[in-house]
C-alpha positions in Angstrom: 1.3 -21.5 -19.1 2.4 -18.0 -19.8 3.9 -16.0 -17.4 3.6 -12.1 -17.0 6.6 -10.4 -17.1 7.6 -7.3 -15.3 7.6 -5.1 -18.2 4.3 -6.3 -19.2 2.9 -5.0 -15.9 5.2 -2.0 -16.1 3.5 -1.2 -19.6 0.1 -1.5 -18.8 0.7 0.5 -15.7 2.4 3.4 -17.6 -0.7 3.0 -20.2 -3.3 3.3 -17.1 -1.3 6.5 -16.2 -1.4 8.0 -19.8 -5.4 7.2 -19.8 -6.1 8.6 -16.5 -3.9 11.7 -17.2 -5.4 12.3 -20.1 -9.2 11.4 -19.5 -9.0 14.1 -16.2 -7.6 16.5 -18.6 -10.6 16.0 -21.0 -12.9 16.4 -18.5 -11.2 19.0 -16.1 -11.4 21.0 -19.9 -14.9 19.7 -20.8 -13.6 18.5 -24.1 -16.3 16.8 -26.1 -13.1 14.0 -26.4 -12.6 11.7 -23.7 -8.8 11.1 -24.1 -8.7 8.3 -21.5 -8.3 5.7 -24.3 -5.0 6.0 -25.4 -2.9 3.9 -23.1 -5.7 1.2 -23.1 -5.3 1.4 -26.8 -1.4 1.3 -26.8 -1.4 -1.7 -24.3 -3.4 -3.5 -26.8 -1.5 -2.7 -29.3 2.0 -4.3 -28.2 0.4 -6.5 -25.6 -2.6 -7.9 -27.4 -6.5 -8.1 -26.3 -5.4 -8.9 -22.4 -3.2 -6.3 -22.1 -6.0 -3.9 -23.2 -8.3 -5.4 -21.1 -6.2 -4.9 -17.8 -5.4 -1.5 -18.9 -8.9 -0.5 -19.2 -10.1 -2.5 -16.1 -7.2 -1.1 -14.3 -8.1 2.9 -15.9 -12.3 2.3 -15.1 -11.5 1.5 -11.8 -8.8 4.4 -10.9 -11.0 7.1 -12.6 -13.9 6.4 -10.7 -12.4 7.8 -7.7 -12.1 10.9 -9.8 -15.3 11.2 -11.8 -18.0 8.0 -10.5 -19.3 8.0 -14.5 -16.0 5.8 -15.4 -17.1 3.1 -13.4 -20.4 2.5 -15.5 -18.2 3.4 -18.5 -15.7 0.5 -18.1 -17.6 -1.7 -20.3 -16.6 0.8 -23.0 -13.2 0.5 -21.5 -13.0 -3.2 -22.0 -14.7 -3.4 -25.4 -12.0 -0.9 -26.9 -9.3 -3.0 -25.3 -10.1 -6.3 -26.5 -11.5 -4.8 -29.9 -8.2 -2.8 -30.2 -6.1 -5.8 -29.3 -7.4 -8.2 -31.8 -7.3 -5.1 -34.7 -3.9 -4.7 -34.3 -3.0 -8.3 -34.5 -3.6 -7.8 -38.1 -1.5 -4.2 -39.0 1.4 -2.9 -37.1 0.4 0.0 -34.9 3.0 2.4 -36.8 0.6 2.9 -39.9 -0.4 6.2 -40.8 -2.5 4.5 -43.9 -4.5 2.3 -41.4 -5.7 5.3 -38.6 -8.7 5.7 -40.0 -10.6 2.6 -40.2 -8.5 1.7 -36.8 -10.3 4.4 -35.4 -13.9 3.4 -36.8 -13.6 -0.2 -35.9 -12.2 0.8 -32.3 -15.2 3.1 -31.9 -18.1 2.0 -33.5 -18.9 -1.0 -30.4 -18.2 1.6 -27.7 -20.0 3.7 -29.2 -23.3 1.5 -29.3 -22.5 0.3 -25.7 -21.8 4.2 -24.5 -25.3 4.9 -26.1 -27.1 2.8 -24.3 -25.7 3.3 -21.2 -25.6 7.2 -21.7 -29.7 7.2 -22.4 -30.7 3.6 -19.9 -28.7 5.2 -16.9 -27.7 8.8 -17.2 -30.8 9.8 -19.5 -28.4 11.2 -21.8 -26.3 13.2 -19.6 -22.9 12.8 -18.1 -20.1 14.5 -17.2 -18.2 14.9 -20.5 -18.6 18.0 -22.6 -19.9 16.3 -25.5 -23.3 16.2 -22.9 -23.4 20.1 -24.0 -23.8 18.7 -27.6 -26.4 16.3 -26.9 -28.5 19.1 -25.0 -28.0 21.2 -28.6 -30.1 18.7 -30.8 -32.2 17.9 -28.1 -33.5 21.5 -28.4 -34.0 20.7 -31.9 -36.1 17.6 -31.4 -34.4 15.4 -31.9 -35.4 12.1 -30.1 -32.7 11.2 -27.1 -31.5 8.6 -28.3 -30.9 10.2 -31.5 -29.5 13.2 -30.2 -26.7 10.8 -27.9 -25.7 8.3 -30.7 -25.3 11.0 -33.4 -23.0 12.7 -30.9 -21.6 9.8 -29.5 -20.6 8.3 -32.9 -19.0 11.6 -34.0 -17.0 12.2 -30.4 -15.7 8.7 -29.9 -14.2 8.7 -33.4 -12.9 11.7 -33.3 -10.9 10.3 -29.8 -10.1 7.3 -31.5 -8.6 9.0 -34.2 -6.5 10.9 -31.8 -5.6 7.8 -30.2 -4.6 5.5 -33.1 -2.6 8.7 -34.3 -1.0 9.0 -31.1 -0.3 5.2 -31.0 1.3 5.2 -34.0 3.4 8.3 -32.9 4.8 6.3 -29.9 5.0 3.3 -31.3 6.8 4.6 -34.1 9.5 6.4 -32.0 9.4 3.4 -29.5 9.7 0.3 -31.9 12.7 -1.0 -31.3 12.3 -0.6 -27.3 8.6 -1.8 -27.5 9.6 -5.0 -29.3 11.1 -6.2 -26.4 8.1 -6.1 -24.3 6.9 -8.9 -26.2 10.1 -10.8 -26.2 
């Protein structure tokens, strides 16, 4: 049996920080980016698909006290954190090459999860700014779920860009200190 080390919960709870840091500064902005990805992303990164699923379990629960839509959004949370984890097992998070498709295979099963609980629960509104967005082509006619996956799909990649670019940026700088972790 595997034992958790300290710096393993150190890391996660310094990536739970970084998420909820950055996911009230998204939405104290209205960004149409969520930012409160990052350290769930970076935790699976050097800890693997459990240490992204505590950090985004961990980042869910806190932000709800801040805005109550994270709590229905922590499925997202987990998906990322797992789906990040196991993606990362296969290329080393310093890649610049690799961002790209990290970012579309991080993204793409949020984003169908964040549809449907965007249109099922919150009939398409929340309190992100990319909900400004979705009322846009909903003026245009487009259907509502139409109007929430097209933006959903565009705004979770874009964040996931950002976050596999900003992993790789820390983990970069961090390497030889972050390979400890594991050891």
């Amino acid at each position: 049996m595997r034992l958790i080390k300290t710096r393993h919960l150190t890391l996660v709870a310094l990536c739970v920080a970084l998420n909820v840091v950055g996911g009230n500064l998204a939405l104290m902005l209205k960004l149409p980016i969520y930012l409160d990805s990052i350290g769930t992303v970076l935790a699976a990164a050097v800890l693997g698909p459990l240490g992204g699923l505590a950090a985004g379990a961990l980042t869910g629960t806190l932000m709800s006290f801040t805005d109550l839509y994270s709590l229905f959004f922590m499925p997202v949370q987990l998906l990322t954190g797992v789906v990040a984890g196991l993606l990362y097992r296969r290329v080393k998070p310093g890649s610049w090459r690799s961002n790209w498709w990290l970012a579309l295979g991080i993204s793409l099963p949020g984003t169908l999860v964040s549809t449907l609980i965007t249109v099922i629960l919150f009939h398409g509104i929340t309190s992100s700014g990319s909900s400004m967005l979705v009322q846009l082509l909903l003026g245009t006619g487009m259907s509502k779920v139409a109007a929430v996956f097209l933006i959903q799909v565009m705004t979770d990649y874009l964040d996931r860009l950002i976050t596999v670019a900003v992993v790789a940026m820390v983990y970069r700088a961090l390497r030889s200190k972050l390979a400890h972790v594991n050891g």
